[in-house]
Backbone as CSV, one residue per row, in Angstrom:
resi,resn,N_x,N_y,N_z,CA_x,CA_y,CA_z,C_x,C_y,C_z
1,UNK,31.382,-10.430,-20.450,30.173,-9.758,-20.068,28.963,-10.703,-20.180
2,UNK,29.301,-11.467,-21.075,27.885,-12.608,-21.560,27.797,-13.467,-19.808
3,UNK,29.001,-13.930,-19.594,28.805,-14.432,-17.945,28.532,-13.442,-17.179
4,UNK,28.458,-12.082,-17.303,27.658,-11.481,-16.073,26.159,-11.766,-16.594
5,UNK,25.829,-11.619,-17.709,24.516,-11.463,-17.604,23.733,-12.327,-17.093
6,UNK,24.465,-13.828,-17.514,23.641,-15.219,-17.355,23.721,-15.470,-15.817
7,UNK,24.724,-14.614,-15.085,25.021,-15.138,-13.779,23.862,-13.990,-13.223
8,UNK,23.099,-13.310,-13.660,22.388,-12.350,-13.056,20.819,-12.724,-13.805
9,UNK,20.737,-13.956,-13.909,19.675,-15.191,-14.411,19.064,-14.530,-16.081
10,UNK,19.318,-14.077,-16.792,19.088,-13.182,-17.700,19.149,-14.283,-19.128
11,UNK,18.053,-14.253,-20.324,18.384,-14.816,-21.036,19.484,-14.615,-22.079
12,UNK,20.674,-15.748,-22.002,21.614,-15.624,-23.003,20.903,-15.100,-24.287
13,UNK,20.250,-15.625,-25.130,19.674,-15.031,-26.271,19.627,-13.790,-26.827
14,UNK,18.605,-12.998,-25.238,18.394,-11.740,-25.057,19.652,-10.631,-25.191
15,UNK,20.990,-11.373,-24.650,21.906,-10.393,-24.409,22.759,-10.254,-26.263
16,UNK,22.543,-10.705,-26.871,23.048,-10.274,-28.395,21.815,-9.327,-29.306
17,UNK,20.717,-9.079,-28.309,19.812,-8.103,-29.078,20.234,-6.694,-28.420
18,UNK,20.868,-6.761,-27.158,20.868,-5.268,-26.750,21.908,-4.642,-26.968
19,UNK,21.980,-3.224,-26.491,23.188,-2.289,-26.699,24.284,-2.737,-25.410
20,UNK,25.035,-2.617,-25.506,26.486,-2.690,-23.962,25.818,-1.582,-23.229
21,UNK,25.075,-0.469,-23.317,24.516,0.505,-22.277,23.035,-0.473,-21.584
22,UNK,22.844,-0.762,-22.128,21.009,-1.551,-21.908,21.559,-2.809,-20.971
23,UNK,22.740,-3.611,-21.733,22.982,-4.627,-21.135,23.670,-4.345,-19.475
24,UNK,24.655,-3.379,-19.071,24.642,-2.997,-18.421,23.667,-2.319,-17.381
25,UNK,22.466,-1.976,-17.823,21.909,-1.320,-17.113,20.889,-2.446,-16.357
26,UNK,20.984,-3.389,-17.208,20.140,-4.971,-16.815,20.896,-5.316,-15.848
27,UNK,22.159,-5.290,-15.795,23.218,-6.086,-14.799,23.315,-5.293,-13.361
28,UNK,23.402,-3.788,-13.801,23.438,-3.286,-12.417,22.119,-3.257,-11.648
29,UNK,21.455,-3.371,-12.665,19.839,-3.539,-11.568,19.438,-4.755,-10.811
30,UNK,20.749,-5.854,-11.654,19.989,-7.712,-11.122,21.110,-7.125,-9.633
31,UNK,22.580,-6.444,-9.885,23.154,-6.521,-9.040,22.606,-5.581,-7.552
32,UNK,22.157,-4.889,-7.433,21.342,-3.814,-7.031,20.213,-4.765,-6.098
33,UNK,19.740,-5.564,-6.970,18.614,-6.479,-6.258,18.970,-7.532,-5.541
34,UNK,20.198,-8.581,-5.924,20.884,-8.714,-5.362,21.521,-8.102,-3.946
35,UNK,21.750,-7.071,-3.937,22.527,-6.995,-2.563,21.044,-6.046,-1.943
36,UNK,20.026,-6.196,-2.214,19.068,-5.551,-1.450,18.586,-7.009,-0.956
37,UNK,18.489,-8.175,-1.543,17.923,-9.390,-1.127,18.404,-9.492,0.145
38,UNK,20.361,-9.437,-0.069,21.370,-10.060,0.466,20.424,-9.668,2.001
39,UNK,20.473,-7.957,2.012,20.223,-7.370,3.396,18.714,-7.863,4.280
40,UNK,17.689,-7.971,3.083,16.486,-8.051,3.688,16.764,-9.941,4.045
41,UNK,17.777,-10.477,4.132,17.997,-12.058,4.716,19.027,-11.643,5.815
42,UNK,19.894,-10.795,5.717,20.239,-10.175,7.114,19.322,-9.450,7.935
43,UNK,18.595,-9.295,7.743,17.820,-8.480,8.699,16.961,-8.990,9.141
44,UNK,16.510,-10.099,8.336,15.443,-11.327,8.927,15.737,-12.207,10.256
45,UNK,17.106,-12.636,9.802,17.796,-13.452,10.747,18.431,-12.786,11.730
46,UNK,18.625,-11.324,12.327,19.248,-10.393,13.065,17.598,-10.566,13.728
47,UNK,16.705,-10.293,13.244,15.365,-10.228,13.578,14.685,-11.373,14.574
48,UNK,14.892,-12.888,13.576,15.049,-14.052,14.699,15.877,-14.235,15.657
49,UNK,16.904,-13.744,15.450,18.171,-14.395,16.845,17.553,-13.290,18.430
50,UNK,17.086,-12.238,17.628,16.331,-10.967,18.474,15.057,-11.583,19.617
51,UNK,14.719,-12.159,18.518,13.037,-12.480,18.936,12.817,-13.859,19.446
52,UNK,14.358,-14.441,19.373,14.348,-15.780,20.467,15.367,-15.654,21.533
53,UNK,15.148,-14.170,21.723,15.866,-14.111,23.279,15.067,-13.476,23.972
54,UNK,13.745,-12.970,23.406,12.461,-12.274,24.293,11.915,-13.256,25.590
55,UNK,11.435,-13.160,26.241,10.423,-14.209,26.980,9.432,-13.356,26.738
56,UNK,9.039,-12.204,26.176,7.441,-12.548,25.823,7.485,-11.529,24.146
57,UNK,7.224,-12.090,23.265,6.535,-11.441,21.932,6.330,-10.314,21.865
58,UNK,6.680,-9.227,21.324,5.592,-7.975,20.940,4.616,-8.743,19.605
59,UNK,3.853,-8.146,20.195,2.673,-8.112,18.700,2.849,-7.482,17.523
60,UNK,2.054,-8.719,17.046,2.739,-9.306,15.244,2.138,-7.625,14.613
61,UNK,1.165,-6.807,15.111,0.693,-5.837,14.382,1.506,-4.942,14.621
62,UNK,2.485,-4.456,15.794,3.673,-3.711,15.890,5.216,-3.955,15.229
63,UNK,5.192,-5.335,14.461,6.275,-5.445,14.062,5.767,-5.199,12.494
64,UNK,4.689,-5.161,12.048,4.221,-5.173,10.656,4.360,-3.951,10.088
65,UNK,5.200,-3.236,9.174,4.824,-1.739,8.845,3.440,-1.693,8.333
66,UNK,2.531,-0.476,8.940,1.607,-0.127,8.011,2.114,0.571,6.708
67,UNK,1.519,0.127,5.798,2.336,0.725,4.464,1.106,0.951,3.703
68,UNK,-0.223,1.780,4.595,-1.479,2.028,3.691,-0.853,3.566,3.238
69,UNK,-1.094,3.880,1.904,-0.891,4.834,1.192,-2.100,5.655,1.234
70,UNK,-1.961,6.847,1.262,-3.199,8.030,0.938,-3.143,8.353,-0.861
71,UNK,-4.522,8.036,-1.474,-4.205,8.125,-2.664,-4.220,9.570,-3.090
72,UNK,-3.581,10.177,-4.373,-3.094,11.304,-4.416,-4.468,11.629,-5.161
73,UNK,-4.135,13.471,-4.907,-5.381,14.035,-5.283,-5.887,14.543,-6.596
74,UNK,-7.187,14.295,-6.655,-7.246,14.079,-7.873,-7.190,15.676,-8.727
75,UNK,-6.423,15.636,-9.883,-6.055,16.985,-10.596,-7.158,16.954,-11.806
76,UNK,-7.697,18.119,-11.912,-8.131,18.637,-13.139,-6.995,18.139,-14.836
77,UNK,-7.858,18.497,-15.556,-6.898,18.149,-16.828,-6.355,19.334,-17.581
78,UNK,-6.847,20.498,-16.387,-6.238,21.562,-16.676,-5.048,22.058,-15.570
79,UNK,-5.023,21.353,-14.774,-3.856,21.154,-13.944,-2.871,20.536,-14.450
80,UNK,-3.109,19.407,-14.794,-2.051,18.726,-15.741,-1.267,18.980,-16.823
81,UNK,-2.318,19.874,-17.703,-1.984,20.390,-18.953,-0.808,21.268,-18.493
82,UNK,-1.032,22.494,-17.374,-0.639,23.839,-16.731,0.630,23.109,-16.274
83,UNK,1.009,21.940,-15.501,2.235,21.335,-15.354,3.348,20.419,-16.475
84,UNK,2.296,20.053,-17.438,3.092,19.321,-18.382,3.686,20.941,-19.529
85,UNK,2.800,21.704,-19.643,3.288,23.367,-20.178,4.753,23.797,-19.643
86,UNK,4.639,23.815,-18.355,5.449,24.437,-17.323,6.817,23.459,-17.545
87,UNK,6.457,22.740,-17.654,7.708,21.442,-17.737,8.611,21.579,-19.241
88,UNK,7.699,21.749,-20.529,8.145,22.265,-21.359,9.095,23.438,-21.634
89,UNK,8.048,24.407,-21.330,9.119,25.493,-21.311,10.245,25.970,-20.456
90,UNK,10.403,24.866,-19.295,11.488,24.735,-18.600,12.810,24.073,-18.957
91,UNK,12.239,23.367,-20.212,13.471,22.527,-21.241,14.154,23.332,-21.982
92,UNK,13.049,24.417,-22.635,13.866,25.266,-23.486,15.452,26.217,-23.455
């Protein structure tokens, strides 16, 4: 397990302070990121082989996601209270 961790760039050191649940949970997340890298370098290069068979470009502002967020609204602290309540007694 010590070679998964180090192979998932992680300090050796680090891995004799944690639990086998923690350490695991470090590994499936490097692995996780890992194969999300893997795709966003497939999809880059699916993207170029695409975009050098065009004869003319779409524009760079149509290939860009807008990714502007609407910021959320702002709650009273009696809204909050009324949901963090609600949340409670939903545990019980």
């Amino acid at each position: 397990m010590l070679k998964s961790w180090v192979e998932c760039g992680q300090d050796p050191s680090l891995f004799w302070r944690l639990t086998l649940r923690e350490v695991r949970v470090v590994i499936d997340g490097a692995v996780a990121r890992m194969k999300r890298d893997r795709d966003e370098r497939a999809i880059l290069a699916w993207h170029i082989a695409a975009l050098s068979r065009q004869k003319k470009l779409p524009k760079l502002k149509d290939l860009i996601t807008n990714d502007e967020r609407r910021p959320a609204p702002k709650r009273s602290w009696e809204e909050d209270f009324a949901g963090i309540s609600a949340w409670f007694k939903a545990r019980k």
